[in-house]
N, CA, C and O atoms as a printed pandas DataFrame, in Angstrom:
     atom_number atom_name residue_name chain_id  residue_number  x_coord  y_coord  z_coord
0              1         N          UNK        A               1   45.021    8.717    4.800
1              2        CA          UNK        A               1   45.010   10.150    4.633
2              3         C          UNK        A               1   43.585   10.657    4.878
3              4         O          UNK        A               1   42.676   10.093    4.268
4              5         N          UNK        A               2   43.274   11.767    5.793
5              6        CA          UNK        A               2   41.677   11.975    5.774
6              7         C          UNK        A               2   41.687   13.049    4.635
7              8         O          UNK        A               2   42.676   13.539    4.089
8              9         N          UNK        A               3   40.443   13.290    4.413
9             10        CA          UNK        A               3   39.951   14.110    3.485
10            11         C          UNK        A               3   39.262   15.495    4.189
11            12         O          UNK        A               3   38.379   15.557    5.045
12            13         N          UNK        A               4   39.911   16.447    3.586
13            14        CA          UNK        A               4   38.932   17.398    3.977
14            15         C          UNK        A               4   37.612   17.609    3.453
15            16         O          UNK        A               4   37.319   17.580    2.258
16            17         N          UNK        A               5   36.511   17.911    4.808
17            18        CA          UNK        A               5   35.258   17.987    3.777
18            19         C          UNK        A               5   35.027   19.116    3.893
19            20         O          UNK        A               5   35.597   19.751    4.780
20            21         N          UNK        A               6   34.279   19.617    3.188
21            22        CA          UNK        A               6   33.879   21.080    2.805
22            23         C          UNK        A               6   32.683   21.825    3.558
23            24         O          UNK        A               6   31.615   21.318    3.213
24            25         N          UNK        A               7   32.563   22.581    4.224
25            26        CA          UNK        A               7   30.926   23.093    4.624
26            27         C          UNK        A               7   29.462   22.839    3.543
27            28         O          UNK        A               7   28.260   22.718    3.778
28            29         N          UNK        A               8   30.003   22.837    2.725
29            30        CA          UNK        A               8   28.632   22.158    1.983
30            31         C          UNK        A               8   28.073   21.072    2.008
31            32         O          UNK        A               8   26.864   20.876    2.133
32            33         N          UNK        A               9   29.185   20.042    1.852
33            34        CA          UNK        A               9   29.397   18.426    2.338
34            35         C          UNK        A               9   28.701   18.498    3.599
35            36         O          UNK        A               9   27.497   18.299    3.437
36            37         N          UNK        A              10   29.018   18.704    4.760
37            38        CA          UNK        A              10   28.601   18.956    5.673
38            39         C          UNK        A              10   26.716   19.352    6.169
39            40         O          UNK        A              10   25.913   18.803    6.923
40            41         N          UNK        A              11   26.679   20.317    5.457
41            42        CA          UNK        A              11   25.107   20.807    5.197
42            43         C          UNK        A              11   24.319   19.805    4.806
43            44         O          UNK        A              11   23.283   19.500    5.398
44            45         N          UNK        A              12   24.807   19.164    3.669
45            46        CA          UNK        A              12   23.983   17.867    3.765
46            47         C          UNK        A              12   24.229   16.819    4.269
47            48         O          UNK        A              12   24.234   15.905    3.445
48            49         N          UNK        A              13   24.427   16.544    5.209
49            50        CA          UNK        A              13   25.084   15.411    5.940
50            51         C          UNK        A              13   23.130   14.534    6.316
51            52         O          UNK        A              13   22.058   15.122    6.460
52            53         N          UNK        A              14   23.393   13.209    6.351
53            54        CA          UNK        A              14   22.452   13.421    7.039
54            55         C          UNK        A              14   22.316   13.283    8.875
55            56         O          UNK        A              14   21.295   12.850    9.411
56            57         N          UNK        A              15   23.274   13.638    9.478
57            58        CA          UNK        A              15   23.267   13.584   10.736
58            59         C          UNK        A              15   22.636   15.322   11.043
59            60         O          UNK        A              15   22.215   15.568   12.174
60            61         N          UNK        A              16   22.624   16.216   10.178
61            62        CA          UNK        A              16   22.099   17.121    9.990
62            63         C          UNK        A              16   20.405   17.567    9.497
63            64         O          UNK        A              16   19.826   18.649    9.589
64            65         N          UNK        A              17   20.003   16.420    9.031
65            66        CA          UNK        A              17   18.938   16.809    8.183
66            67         C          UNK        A              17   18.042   16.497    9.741
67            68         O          UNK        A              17   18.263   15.578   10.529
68            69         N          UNK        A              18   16.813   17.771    9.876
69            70        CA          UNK        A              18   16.238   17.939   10.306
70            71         C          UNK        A              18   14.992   16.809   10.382
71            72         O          UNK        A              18   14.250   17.054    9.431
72            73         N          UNK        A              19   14.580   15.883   11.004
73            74        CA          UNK        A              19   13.460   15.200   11.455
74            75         C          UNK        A              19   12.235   15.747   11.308
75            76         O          UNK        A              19   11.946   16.804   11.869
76            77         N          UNK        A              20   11.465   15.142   10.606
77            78        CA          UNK        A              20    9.726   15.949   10.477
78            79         C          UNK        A              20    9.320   15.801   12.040
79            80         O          UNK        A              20    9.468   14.924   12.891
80            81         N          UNK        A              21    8.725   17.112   11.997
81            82        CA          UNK        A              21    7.518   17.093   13.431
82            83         C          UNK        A              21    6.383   16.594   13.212
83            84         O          UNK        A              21    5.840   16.612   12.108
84            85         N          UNK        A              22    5.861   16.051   14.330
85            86        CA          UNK        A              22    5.031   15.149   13.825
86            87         C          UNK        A              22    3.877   16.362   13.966
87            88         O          UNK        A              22    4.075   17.263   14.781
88            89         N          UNK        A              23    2.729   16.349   13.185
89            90        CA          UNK        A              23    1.688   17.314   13.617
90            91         C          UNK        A              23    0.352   17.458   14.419
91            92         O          UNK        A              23   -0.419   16.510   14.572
92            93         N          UNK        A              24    0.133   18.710   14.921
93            94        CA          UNK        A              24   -0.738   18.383   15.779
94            95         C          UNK        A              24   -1.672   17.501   15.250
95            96         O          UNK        A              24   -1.409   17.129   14.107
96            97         N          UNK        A              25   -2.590   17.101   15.702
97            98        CA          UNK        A              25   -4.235   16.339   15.294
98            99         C          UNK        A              25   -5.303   17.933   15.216
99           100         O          UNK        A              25   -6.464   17.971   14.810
100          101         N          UNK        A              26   -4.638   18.892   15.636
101          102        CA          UNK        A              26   -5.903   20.251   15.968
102          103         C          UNK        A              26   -6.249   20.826   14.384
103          104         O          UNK        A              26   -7.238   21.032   13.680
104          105         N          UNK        A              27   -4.472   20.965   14.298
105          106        CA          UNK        A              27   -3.954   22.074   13.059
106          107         C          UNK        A              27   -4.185   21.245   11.937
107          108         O          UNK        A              27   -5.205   21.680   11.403
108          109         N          UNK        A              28   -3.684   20.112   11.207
109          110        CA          UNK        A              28   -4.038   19.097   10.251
110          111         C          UNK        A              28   -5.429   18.425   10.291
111          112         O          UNK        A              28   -5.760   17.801   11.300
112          113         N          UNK        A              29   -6.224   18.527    9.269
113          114        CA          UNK        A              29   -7.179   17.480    9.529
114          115         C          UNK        A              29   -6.396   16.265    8.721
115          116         O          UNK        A              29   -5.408   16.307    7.988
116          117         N          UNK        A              30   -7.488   14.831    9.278
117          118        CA          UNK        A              30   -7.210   13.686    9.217
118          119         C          UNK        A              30   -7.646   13.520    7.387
119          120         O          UNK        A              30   -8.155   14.401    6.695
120          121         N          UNK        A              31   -7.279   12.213    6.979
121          122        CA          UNK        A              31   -7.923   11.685    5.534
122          123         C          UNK        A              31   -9.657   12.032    5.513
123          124         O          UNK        A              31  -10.303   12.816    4.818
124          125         N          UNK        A              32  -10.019   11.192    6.467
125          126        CA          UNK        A              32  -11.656   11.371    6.234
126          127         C          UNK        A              32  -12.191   12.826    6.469
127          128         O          UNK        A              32  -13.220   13.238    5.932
128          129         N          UNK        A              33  -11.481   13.503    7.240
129          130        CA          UNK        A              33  -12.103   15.020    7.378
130          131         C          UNK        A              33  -11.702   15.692    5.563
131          132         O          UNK        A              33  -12.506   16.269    4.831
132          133         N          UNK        A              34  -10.672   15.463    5.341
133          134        CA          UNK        A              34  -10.067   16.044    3.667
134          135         C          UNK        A              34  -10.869   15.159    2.598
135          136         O          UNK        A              34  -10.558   15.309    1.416
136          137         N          UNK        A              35  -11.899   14.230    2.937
137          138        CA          UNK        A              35  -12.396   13.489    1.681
138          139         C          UNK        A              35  -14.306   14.171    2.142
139          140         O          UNK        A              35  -15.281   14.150    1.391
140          141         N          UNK        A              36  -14.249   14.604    3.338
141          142        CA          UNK        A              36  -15.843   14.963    3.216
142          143         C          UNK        A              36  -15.635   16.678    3.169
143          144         O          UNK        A              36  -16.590   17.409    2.906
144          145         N          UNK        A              37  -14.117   17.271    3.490
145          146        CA          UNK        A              37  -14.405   18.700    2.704
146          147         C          UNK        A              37  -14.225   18.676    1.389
147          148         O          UNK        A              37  -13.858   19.742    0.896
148          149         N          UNK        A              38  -14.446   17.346    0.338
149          150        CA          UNK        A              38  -14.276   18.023   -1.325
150          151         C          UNK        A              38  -16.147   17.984   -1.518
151          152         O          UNK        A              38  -16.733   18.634   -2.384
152          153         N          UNK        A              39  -16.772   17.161   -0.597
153          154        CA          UNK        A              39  -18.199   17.486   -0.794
154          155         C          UNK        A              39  -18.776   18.531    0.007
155          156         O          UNK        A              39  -19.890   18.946   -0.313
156          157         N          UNK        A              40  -18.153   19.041    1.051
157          158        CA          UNK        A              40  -18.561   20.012    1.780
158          159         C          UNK        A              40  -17.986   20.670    2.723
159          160         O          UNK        A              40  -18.110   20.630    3.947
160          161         N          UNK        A              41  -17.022   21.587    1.681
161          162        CA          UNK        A              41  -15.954   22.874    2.631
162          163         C          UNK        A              41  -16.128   23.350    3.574
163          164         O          UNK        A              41  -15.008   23.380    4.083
164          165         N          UNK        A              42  -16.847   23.818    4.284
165          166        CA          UNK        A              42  -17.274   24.053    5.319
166          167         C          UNK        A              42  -16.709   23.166    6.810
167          168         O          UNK        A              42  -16.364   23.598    7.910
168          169         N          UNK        A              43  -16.807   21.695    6.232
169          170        CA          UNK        A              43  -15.972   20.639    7.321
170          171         C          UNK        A              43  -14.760   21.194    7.607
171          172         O          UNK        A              43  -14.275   20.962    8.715
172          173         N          UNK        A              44  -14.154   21.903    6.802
173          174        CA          UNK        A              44  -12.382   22.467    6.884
174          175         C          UNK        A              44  -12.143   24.044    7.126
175          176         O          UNK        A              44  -11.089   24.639    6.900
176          177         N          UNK        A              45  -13.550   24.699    7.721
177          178        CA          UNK        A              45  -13.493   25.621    8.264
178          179         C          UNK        A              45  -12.502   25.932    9.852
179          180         O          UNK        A              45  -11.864   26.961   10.071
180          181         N          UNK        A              46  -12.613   24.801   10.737
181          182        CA          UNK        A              46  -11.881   24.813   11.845
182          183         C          UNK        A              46  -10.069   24.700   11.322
183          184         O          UNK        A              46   -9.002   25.212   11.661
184          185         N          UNK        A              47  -10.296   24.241   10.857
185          186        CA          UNK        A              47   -8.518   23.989   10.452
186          187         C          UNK        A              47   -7.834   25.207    9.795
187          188         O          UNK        A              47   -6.605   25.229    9.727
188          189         N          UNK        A              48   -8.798   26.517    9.163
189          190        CA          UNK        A              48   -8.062   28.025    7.839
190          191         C          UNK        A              48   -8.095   28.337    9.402
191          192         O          UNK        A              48   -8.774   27.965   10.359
192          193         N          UNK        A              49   -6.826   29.367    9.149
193          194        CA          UNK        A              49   -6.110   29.977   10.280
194          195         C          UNK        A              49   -6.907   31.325   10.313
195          196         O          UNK        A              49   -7.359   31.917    9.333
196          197         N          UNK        A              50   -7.006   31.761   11.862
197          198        CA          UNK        A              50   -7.757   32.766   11.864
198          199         C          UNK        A              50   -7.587   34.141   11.213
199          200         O          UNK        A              50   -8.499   34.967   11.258
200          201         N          UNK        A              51   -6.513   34.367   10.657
201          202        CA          UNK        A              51   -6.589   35.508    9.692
202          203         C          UNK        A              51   -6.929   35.394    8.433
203          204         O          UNK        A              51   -6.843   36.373    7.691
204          205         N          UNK        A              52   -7.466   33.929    7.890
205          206        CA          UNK        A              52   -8.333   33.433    6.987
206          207         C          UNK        A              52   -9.359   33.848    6.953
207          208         O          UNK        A              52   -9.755   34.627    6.086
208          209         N          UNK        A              53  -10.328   33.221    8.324
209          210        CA          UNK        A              53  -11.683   33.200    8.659
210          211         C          UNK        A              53  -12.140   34.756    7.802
211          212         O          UNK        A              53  -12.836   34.808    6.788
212          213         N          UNK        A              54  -11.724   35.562    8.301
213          214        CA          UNK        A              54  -12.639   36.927    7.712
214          215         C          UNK        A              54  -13.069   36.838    6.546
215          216         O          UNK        A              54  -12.228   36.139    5.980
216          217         N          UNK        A              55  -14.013   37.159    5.669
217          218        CA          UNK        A              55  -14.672   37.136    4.575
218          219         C          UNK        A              55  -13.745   37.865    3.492
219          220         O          UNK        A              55  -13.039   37.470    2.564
220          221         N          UNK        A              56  -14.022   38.923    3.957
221          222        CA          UNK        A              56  -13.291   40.144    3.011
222          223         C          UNK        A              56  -11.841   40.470    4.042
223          224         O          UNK        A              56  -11.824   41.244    4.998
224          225         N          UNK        A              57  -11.139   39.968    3.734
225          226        CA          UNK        A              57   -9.671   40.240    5.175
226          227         C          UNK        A              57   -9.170   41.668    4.384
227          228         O          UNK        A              57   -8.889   42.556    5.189
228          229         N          UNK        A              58   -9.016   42.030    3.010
229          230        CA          UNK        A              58   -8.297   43.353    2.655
230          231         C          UNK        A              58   -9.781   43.976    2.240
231          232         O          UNK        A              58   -9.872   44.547    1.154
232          233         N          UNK        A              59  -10.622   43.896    2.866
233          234        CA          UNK        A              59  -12.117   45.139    2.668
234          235         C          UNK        A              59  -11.956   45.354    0.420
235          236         O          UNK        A              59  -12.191   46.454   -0.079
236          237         N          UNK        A              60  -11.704   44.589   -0.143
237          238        CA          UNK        A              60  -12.122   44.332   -1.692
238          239         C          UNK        A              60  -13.438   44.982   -1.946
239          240         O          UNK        A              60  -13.535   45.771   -2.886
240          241         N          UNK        A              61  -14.480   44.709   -1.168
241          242        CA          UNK        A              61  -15.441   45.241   -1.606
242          243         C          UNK        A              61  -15.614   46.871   -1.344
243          244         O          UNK        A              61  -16.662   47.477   -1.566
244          245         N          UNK        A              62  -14.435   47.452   -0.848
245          246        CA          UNK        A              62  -14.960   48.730   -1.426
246          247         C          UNK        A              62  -14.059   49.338   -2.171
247          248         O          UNK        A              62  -14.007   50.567   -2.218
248          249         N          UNK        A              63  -13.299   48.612   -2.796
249          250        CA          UNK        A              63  -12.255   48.750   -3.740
250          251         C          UNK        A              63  -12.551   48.486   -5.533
251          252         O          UNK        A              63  -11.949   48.979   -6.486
252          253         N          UNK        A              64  -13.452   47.735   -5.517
253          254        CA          UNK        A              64  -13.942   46.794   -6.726
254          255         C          UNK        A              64  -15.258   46.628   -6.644
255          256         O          UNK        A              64  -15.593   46.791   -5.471
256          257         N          UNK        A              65  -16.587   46.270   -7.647
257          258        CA          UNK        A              65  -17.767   45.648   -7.508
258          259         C          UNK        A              65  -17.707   44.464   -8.568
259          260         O          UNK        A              65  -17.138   44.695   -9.635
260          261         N          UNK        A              66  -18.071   43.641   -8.417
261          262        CA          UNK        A              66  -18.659   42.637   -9.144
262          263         C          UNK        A              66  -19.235   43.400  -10.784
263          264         O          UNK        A              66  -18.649   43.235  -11.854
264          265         N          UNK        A              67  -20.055   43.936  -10.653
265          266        CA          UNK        A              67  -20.587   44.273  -12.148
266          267         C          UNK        A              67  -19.558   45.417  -12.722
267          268         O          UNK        A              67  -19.447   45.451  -13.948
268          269         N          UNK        A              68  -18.672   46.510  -11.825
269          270        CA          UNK        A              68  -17.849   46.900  -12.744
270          271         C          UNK        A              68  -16.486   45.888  -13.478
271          272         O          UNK        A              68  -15.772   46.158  -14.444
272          273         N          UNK        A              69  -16.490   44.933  -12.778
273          274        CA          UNK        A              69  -16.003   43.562  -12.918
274          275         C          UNK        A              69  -15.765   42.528  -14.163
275          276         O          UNK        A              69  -14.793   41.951  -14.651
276          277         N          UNK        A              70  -17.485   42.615  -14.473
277          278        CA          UNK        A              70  -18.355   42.077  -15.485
278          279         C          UNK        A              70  -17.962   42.883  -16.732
279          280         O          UNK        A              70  -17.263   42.553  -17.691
280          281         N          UNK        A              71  -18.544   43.924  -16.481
281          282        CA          UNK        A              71  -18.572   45.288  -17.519
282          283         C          UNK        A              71  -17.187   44.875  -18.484
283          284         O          UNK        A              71  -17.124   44.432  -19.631
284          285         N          UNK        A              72  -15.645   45.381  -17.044
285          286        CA          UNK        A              72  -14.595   45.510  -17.853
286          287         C          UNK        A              72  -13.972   44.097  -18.564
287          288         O          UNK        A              72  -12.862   44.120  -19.095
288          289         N          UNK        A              73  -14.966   42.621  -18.512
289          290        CA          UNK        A              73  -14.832   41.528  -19.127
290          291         C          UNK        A              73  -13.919   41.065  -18.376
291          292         O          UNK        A              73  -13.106   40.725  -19.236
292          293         N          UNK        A              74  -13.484   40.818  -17.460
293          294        CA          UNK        A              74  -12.433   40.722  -16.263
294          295         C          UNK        A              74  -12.800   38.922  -16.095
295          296         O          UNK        A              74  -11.741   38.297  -16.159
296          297         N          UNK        A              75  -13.818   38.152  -15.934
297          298        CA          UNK        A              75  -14.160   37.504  -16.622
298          299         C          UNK        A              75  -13.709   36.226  -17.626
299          300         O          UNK        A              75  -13.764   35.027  -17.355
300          301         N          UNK        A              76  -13.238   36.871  -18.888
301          302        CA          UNK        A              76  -12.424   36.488  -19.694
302          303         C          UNK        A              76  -11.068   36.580  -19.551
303          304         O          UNK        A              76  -10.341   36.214  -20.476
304          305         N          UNK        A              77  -10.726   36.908  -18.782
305          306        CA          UNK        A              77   -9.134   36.926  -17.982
306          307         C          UNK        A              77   -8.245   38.202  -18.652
307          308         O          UNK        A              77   -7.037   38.347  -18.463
308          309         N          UNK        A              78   -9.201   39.213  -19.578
309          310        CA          UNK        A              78   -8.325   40.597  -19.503
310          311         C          UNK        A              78   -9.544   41.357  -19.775
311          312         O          UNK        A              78  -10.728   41.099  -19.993
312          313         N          UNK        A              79   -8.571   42.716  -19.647
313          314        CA          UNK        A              79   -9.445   43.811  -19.203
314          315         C          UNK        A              79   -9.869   44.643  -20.834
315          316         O          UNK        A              79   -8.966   45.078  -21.550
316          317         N          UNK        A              80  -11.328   44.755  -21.222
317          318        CA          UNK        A              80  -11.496   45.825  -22.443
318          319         C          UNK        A              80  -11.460   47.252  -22.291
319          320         O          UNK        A              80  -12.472   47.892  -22.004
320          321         N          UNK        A              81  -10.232   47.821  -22.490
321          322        CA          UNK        A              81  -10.341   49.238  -22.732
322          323         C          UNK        A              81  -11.912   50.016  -23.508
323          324         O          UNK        A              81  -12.144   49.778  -24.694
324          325         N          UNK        A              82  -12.701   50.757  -22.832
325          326        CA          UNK        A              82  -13.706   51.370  -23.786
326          327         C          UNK        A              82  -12.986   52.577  -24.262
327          328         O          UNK        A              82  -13.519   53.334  -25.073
């Protein structure tokens, strides 16, 4: 007698399951590139995607300053009402 299988059954099949791509060498860095950016980030600058790179990407600094920052204890992870 066959069995009916169900579309879910199916979904996981593994004649279905998708194969990893293997990745570029450009986009991934290697082990030794990820063990000399924990001493110096900068090595893993080529690899943040270019809408990374920008410093300030949503312009923050003219939204916020640092010392009104300070002031509102922001800091301590909440804000003091004066």
């Amino acid at each position: 007698m066959r069995r009916a299988v169900t579309t879910a059954q199916r979904a996981f099949s593994s004649r279905f399951a998708v194969q990893p791509q293997k990745a570029s060498t450009s986009s991934v860095p290697d082990r030794s590139t990820l063990e000399k950016g924990t001493v110096q980030p900068t090595v893993l600058k080529p690899f943040v995607s270019a809408s990374l790179q920008h410093e300030d990407l949503f312009n923050f600094e003219k939204l916020v300053h640092v010392d009104e920052m300070f002031k509102a204890r922001l800091h301590y992870g909440h804000k003091v009402l004066d």
